[in-house]
C-alpha positions in Angstrom: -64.6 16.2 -79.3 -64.5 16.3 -75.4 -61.6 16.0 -73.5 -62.8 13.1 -72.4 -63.0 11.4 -76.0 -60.3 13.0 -76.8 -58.1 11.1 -74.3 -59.8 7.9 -75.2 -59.0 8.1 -78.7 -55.5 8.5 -77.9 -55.5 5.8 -75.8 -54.5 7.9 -72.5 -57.2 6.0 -70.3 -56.5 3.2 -68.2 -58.4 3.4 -65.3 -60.9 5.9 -63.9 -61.7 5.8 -59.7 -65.6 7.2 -60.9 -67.7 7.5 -63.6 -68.1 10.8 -62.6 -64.8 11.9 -63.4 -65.6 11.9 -67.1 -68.1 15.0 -66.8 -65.7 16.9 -64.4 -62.8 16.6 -66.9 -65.2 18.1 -69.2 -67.2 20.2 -67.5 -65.0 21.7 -64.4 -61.7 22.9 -63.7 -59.6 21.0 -61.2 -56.5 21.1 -59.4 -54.3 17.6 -60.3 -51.2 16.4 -59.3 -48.9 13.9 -60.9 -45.6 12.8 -59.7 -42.5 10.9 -59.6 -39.6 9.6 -56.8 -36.0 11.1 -57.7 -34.1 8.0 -58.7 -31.8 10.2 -60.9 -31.3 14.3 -62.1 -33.1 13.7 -65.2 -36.4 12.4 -66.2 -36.4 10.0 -69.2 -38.7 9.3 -72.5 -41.0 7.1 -70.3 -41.8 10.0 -67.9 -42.5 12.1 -70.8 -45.2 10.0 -72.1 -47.0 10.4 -68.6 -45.5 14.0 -68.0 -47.2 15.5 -71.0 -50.7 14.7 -69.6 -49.9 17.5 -67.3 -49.9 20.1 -70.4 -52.4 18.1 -71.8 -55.4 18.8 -69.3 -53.5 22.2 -68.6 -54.7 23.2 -71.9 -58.1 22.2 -71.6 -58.5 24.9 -68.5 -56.9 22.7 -65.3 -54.5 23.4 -63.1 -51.4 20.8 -63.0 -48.9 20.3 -60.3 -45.9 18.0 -60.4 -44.8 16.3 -57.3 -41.4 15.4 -57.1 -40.8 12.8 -54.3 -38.1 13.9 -52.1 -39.4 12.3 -49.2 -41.1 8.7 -51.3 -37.5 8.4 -53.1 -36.0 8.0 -49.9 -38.2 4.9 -49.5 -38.5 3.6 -52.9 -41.5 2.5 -54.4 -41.9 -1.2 -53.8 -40.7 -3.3 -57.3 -42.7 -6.0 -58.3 -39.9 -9.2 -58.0 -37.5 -7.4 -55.0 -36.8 -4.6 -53.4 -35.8 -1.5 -54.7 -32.1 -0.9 -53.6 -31.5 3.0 -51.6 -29.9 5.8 -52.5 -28.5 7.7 -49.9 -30.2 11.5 -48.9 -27.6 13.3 -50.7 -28.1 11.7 -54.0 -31.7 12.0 -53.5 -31.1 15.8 -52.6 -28.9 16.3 -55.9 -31.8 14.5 -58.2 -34.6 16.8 -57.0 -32.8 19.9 -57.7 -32.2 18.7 -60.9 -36.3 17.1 -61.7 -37.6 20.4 -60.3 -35.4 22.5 -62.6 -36.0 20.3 -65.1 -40.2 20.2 -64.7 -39.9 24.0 -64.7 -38.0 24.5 -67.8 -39.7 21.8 -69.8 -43.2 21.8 -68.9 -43.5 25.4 -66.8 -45.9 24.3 -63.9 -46.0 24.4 -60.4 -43.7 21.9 -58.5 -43.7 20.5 -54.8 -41.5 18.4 -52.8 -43.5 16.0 -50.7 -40.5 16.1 -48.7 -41.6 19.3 -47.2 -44.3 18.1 -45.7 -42.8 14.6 -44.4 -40.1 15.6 -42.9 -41.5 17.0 -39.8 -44.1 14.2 -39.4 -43.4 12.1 -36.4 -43.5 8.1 -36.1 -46.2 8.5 -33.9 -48.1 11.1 -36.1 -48.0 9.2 -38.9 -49.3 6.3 -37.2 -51.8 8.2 -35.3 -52.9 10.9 -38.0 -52.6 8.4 -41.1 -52.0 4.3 -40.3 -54.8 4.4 -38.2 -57.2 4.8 -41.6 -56.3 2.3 -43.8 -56.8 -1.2 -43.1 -53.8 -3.9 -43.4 -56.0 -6.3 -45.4 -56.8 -3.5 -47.4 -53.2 -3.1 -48.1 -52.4 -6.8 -48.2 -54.9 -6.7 -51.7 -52.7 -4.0 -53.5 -51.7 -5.6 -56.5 -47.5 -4.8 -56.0 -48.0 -6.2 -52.6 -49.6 -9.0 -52.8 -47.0 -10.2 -55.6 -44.4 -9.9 -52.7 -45.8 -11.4 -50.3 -44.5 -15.0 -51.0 -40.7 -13.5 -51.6 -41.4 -11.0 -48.5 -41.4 -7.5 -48.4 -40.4 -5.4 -46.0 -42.1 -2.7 -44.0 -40.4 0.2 -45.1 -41.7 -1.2 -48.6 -45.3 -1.7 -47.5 -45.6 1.6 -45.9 -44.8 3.4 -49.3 -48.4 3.3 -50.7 -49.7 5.2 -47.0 -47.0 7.6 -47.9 -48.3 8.2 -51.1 -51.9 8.5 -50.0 -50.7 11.0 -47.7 -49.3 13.0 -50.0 -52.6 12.9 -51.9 -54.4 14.4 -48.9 -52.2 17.0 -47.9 -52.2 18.3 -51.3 -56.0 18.7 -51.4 -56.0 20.3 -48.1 -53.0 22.7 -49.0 -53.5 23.0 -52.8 -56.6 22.0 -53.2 -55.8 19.1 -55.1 -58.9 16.5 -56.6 -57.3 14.8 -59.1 -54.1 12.4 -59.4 -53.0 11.2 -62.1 -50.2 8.8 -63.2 -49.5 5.2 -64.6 -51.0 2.5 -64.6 -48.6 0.9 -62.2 -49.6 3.5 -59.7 -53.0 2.6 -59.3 -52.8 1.1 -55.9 -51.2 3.6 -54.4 -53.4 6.4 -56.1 -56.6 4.4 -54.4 -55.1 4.3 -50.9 -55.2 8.3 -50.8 -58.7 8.0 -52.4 -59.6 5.9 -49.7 -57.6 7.6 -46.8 -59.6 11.2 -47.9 -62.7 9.4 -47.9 -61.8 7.7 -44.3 -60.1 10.6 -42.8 -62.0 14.0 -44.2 -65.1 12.2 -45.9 -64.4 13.5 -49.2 -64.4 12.3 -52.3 -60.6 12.5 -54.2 -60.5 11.0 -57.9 -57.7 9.2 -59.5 -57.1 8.5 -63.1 -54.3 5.5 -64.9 -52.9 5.4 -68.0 -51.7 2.6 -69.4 -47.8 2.5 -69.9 -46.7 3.1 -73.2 -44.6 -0.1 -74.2 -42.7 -0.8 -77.3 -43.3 -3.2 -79.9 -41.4 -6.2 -78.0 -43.8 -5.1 -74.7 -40.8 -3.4 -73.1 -41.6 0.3 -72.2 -41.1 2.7 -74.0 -37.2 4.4 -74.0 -35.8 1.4 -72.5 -32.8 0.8 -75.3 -30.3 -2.4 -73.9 -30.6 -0.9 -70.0 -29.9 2.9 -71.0 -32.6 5.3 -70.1 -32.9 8.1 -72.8 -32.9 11.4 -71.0 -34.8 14.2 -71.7 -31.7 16.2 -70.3 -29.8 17.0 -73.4 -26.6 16.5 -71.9 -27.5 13.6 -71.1 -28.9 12.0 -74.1 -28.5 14.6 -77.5 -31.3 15.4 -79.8 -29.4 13.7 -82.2 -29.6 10.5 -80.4 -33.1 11.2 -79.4 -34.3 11.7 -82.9 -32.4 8.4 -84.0 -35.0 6.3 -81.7 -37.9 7.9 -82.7 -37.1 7.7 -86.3 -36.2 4.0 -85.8 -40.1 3.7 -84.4 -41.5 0.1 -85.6 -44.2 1.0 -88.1 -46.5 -1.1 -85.6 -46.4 1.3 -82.3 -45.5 4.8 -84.6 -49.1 5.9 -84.7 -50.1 5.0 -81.3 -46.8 7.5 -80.2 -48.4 10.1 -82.0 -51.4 9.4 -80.4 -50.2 9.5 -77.2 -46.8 11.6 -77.3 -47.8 15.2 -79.5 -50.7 17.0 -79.7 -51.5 16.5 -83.3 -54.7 16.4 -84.3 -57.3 13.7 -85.2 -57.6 15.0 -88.7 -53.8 15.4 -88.7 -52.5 12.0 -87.5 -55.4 10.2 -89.6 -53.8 12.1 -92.9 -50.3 11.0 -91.4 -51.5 7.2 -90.6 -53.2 7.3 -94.4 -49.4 8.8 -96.1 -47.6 6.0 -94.0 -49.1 3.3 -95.2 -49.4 4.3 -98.6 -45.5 4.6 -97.9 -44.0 3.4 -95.3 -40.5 3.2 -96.4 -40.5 7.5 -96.6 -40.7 6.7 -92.3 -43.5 9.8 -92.3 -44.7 9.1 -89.5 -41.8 8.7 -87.5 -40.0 12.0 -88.6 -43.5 13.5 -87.5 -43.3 11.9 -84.3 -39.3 13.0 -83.6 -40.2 16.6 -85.1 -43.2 17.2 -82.4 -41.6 15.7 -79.6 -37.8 17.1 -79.8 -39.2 20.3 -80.6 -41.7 20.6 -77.5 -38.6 19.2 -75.2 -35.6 21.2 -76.7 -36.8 23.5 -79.2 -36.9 23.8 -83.1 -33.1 25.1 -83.1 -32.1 21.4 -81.4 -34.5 19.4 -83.8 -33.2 21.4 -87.0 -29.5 20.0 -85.6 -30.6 16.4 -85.3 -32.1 16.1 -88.9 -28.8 18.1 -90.1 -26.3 16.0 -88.1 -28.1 12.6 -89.5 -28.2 13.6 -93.3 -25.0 14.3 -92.6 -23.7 10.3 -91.4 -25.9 9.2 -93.9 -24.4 10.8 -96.9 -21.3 10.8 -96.0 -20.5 14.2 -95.8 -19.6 14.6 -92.5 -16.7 16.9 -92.5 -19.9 19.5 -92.2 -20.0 18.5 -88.5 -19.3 21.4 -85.9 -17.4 19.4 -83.0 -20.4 19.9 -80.6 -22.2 18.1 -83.3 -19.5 15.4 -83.9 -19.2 14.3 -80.4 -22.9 14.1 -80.1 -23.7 12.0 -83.2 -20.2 9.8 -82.6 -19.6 9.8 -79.0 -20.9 6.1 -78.8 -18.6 4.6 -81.9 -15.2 3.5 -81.0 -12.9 6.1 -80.3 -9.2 6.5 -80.0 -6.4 9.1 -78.9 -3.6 9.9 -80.9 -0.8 12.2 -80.0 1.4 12.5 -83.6 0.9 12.1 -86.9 0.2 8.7 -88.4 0.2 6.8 -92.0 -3.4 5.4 -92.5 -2.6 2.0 -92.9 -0.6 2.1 -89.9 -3.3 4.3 -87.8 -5.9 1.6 -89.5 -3.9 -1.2 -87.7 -3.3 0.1 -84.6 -6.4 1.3 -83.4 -8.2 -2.4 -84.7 -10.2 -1.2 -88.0 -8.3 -3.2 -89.6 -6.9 -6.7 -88.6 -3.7 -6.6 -90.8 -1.7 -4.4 -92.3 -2.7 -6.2 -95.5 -6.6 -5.9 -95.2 -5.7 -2.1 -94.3 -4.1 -1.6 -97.5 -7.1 -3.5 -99.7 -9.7 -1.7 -97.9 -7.6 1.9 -98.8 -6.8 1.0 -102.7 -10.6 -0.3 -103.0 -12.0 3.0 -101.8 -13.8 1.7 -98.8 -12.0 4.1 -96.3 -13.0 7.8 -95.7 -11.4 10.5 -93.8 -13.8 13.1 -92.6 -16.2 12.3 -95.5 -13.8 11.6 -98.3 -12.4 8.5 -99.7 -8.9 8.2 -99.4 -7.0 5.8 -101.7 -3.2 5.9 -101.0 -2.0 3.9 -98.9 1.3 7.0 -98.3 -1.9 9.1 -96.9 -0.8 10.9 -93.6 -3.3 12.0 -90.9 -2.1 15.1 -89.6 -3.6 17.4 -87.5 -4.5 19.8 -90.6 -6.9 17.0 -91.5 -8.6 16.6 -88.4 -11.8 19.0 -88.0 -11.3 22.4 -85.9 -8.0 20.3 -85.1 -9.2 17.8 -83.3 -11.4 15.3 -84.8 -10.9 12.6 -87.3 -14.1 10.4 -88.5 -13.0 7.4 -90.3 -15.6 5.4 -92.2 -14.9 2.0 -93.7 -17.7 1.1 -96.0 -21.3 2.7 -95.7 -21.9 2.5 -91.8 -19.2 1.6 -89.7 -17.7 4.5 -88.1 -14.6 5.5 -85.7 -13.7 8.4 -84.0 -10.1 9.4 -83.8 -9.0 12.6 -81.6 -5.8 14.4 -81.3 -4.8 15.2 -77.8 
């Protein structure tokens, strides 16, 4: 298979800008680029599912550079119902040190900051050396912009895409750069620098789209109630990372390993074949949470997040390091205690229970557990003894419902 056909099959082709790309992914090595603005210090799950195109072609014999947009994030790339609200230059400063570190340690290519190159562009250059190739009708019939027209958009907003297609040329005539590649969204502005190379230096750039990888609902992929899922792991933990890719609807888990590991035909076919036979084992999703945690944070991090979730599911969480503790739990409810307390009483107090009554019921009928045992007397004391390392009390009334309590 071609690495041509092999992207197709895994669905990883949107849009092509020639048919002759196809033979010149196969056939030659070129220089790409793919990139994104620094609207936070972290990329997220939905970068990673364009991001890992990079190592992707990289492994076929092409050279990948990731752009991070110091100079475009100052802008913001137009949004398709309003305008994208600024950050100011110092949060934008602080988000690409941490991207570029980030693009480094994860994915080990080269990175630039278009900012390098914008910064000592004048008004008039821009206008002169740039504006002057692109056509505003041209501009008006990009699909983000021509959305906006009838709410307005601003000019700062329209100007983005010429931004972007400058960025496109000064990479090919600095790096050498042939090839960009991103999501689908970015299609417009990826055929602006097409165009501007072909007005400005008669040459012929290439783009390529692929489509955005969306979850089963049609939302993209990582978005969970408005929180991003980070691929910093301070951020968002390998254990929480390996609890949305495990929870993978059976409908979109094969298409993830399509697009998201570098498993094999053969291999996800055999792994498609297992899942149905059984989907309740989830195969295919603790395939798809082993290959990616492990490319992003290691085996060591992966081993962790399996450990840490048998570990809430059976119960027996008085196993738990406090690193791991405060990772798995550090989105129950949580309370601070500064003394000792009776359960019922601590039960009460901090709202697992509603009554003092309904405290003592749920202790006597063995539906309370203190750091993974059941506790059933209602004279029980939590003292720091109990606590793990000292400082950590888990409380679980029934099978899932957990609470964190820590000693200060």
């Amino acid at each position: 298979m071609t690495l041509f056909e092999d992207l197709k099959w895994r669905g990883l082709i949107k849009d092509i800008s020639s048919p002759e790309l196809e033979k010149k992914l196969n056939e030659e090595k070129l220089t790409f680029y793919i990139g994104t603005d620094p609207t936070a210090d972290s990329m997220h799950i939905g970068h990673f599912s364009s991001f890992l195109i990079a190592t992707r072609l990289a492994r076929y014999g092409h050279k990948p550079i990731l752009l991070i947009g110091g100079a475009t994030g100052l802008i913001g790339d137009p949004k398709p119902s309003n305008e994208r609200q600024m950050i100011t230059k110092e949060e934008v400063l602080k988000n690409v040190e941490g991207l570029t570190r980030q693009a480094k340690n994860i994915f080990g290519f080269e990175v630039v900051n278009n900012y390098d190159w914008t910064k000592d562009v004048t008004l008039l250059d821009f206008l002169r050396d740039y504006g002057k190739y692109i056509n505003v009708n041209y501009m008006l019939d990009k699909d983000i912009i021509a959305r906006r027209l009838e709410s307005g958009i601003t000019f700062c907003e329209f100007a983005y895409t010429l931004l972007q297609g400058m960025d496109f040329v000064v990479l090919n005539q600095t790096k050498g750069v042939t090839l960009q590649v991103a999501g689908s969204d970015q299609w417009g502005n990826i055929t602006t620098g097409i165009e501007l190379a072909r007005k400005k230096y008669d040459i012929e750039l290439y783009g390529m789209t692929m489509p955005l990888v969306l979850d089963a609902n049609g939302v993209k992929f990582g978005k969970t109630e408005g929180n991003a899922l980070w691929l910093d792991k301070n951020k968002t933990s390998s254990y929480a990372l390996y609890q949305y890719l495990i929870n993978t609807d059976d409908r979109c888990v094969i298409d993830y390993l399509k697009k998201l590991t570098f498993l094999t035909k053969e291999e996800i076919e055999d792994i498609e074949k297992q899942h149905q036979e059984a989907p309740e084992r989830r195969l295919a999703q603790k395939k798809l949470a082993e290959e990616v945690i492990t490319f992003l944070h290691g085996q060591d991090e992966f081993a962790k997040a399996v450990r840490i979730s048998e570990s809430l599911f059976s119960g027996k969480v008085g196993e738990l390091s406090v690193p791991e503790i405060e990772d798995a739990l550090g989105d129950v409810p949580n309370y601070d205690i500064t003394e000792d307390k009776n359960i019922v009483d601590l039960l009460v107090e901090t709202n697992i229970c509603s009554s003092k009554r309904e405290a003592r019921e749920l202790v006597t009928n063995n539906s309370i557990s203190i750091n993974g045992n059941k506790i059933n007397d209602v004279n029980f004391n939590l003292t720091k003894e109990v606590a793990i390392e000292q400082k950590y009390i888990i409380i679980r009334r029934g099978k899932k419902q957990y609470y964190l309590i820590r000693y200060n």
